[in-house]
C-alpha positions in Angstrom: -9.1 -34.7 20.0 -7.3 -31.4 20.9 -6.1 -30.6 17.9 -9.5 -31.7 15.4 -11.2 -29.0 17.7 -8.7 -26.4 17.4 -8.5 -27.6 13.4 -12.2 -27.0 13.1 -12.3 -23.3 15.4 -9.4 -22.0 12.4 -11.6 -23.5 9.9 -14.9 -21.5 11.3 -12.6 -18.4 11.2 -11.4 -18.7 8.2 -14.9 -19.4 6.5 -16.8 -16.2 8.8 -13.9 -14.3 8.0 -14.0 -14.7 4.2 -18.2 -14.3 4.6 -17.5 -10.9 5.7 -15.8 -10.3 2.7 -12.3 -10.2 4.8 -8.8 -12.1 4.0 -8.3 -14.9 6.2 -4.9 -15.3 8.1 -2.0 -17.7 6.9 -1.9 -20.8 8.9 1.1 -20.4 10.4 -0.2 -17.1 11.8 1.3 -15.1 9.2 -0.2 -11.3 8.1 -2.5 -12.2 4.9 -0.8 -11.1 1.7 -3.9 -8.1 0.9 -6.5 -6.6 2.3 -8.4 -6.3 -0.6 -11.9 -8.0 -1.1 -12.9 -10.4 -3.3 -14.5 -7.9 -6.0 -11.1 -6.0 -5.6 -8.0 -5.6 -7.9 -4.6 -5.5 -5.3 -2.9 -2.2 -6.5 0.0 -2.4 -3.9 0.0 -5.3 -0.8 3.0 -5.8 1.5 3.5 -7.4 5.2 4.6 -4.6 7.9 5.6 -7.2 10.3 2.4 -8.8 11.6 0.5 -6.0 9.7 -0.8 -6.2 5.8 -0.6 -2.4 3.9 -2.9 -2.5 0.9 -4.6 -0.2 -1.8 -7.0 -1.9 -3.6 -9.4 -0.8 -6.5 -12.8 -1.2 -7.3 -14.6 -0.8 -10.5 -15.2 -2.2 -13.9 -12.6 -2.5 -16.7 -11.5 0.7 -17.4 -13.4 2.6 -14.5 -12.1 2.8 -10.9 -15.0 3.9 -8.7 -13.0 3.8 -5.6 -9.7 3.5 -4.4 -9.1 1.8 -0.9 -6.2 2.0 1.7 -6.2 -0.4 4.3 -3.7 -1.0 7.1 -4.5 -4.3 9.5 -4.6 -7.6 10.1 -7.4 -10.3 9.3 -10.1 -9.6 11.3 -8.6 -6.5 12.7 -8.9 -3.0 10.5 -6.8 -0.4 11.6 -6.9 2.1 9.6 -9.2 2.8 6.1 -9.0 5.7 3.4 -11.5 5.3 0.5 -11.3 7.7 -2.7 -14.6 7.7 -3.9 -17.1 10.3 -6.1 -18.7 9.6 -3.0 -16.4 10.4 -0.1 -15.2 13.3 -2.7 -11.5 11.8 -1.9 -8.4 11.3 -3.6 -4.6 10.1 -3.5 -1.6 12.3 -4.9 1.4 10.7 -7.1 4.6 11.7 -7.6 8.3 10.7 -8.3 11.6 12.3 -7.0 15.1 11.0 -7.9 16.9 9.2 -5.2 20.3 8.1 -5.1 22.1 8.1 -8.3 20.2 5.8 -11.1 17.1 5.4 -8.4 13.4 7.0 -8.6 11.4 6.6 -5.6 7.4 6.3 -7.1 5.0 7.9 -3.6 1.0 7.8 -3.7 0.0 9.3 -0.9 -3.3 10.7 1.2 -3.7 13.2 3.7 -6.3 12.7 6.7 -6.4 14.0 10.4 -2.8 16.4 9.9 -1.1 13.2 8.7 -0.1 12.0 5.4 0.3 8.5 4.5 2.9 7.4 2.1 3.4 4.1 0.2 6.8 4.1 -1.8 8.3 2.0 -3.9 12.0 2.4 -4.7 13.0 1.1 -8.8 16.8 1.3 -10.4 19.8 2.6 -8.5 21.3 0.7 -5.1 17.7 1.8 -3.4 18.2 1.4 0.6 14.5 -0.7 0.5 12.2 -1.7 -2.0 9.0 -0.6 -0.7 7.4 0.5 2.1 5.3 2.9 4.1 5.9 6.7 5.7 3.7 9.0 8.1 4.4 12.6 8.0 3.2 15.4 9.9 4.0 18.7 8.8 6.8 17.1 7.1 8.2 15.7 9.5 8.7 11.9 9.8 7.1 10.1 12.1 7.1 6.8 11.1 8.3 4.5 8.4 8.3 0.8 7.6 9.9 -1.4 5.4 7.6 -3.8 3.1 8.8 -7.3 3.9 9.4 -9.4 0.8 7.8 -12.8 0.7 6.4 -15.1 -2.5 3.1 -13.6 -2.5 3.6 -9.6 -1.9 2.7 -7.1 -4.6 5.2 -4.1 -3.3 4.7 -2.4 -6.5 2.2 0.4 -8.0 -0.5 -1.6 -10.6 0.0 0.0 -13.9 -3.7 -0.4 -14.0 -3.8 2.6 -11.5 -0.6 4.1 -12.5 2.0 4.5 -15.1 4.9 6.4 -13.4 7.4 7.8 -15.7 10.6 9.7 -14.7 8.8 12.7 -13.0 5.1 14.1 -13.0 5.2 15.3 -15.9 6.0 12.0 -17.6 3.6 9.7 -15.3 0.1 8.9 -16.0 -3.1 8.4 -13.6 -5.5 6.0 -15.2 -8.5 7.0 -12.5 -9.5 10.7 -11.8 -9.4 9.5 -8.0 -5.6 9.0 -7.8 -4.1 12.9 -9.1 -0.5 13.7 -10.5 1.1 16.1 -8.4 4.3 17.8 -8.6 4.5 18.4 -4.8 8.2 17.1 -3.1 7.9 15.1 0.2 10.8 15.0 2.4 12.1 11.2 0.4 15.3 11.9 1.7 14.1 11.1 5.4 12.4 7.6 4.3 15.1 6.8 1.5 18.8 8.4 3.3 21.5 8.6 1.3 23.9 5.4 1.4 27.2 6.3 3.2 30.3 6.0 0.6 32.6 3.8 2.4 
């Protein structure tokens, strides 16, 4: 009766888990496709490995009251940002040109003399889809490639965002996520491809 015991532990997991208001883990162990809560819309979600990178929105149709980052796994919270009227918080937007064809869409938020990145690459021969970036003083000092699977959403809601082909053309839909026309170092997370 090994196994019915150990059947019934994932089950009491998975139930306190989702109590708390937190995703519970694949069965096979797997990083859960979003950190977002249950009264949460999934603006971006992506696996990092045996890590889950989300930004999730709360609010009523047409009204986010907060914007969320969270960086974990089930059960384990890493790291949080929340854009809020009251945390007085927001993200940054932009879009640079990549390689030729290719427009790399950022939002972005800067806490403790770090900012946090998520990107996602559209058109052109893009290196990666989508992933995440930690500067500091524009330097890179990490980056991570979103890893594709069935249920990822490693792309920017248009509920949150409408990017265009530069600030100027791209639209926030919450006053908590701001246009900006501000370059960050893209070239360092998305290098140009070596012509062969």
């Amino acid at each position: 009766m090994p196994c019915a015991s150990a059947f019934a532990l994932r089950l009491a997991l998975a139930a306190a888990l989702l109590a708390a208001g937190l995703p519970a883990a694949h069965a096979d162990g797997a990083a859960p496709s979003s950190l977002c809560h249950a009264d949460e819309t999934v603006a971006f979600s992506c696996r990092l490995g045996p890590r889950t990178v989300s930004l999730c929105l709360r609010g009523e149709a047409g009204h986010t009251g907060a914007i969320s980052f969270r960086l974990g796994s089930a059960g384990k919270l890493e790291r949080e940002f929340v854009a809020s009227a009251q945390t007085g918080q927001h993200f940054s937007a932009n879009v640079t040109p990549a390689q030729p064809g290719a427009l790399v869409r950022q939002l972005w938020f800067d806490q403790g003399g770090r900012r946090t990145l998520l990107t996602e690459c559209v058109g052109g021969n893009c290196a990666q889809a989508a992933g995440m970036a930690v500067l500091r003083a524009g330097k890179l000092v990490s980056k991570q490639r979103c890893q594709r699977t069935p249920d990822d959403a490693a792309w920017f809601s248009r509920q949150l965002v409408n990017f265009g082909n530069d600030a100027d053309s791209s639209q926030s839909k919450s006053p908590l996520l701001l246009i900006e026309d501000i370059d960050n170092p893209i070239e360092l997370i998305y290098p140009p491809r070596q012509r062969r």
